[in-house]
C-alpha positions, 0 to 999 in steps of 0.5 A, spaced: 700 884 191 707 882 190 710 888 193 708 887 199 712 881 200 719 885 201 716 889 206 717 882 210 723 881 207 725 887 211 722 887 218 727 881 221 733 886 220 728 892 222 727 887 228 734 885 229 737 893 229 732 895 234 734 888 238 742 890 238 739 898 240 735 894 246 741 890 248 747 896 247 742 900 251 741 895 257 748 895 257 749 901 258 745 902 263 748 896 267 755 898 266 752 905 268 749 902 275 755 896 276 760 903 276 755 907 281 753 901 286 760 898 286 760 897 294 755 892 292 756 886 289 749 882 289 747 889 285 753 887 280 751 880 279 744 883 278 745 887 272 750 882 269 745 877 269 740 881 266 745 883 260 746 876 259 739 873 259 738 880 254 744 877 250 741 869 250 734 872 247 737 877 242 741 870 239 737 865 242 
């Protein structure tokens, strides 16, 4: 019964990879959305501020 607890002690860092993978990939997507609508500023602000929001629950 004990050699299911390092199945646990290997979740958080599973968890924190497919985190960082959600946060490159929202990154991208913004940076990719910010280059096609750079005529529009409020698109811009947009994105960056769901980048950052991502960014605060990934390390808050």
């Amino acid at each position: 019964m004990s050699r299911t607890s390092p199945s646990f002690d290997e979740a958080p860092f599973d968890l924190t990879g497919v985190v960082n993978k959600i946060t490159f990939i929202t990154r991208l997507l913004a940076l990719s959305i910010e280059s096609f609508s750079t005529s529009t500023l409020e698109a811009t602000k947009l994105k960056s501020t769901l980048v950052w929001r991502t960014f605060n629950l990934v390390v808050g």
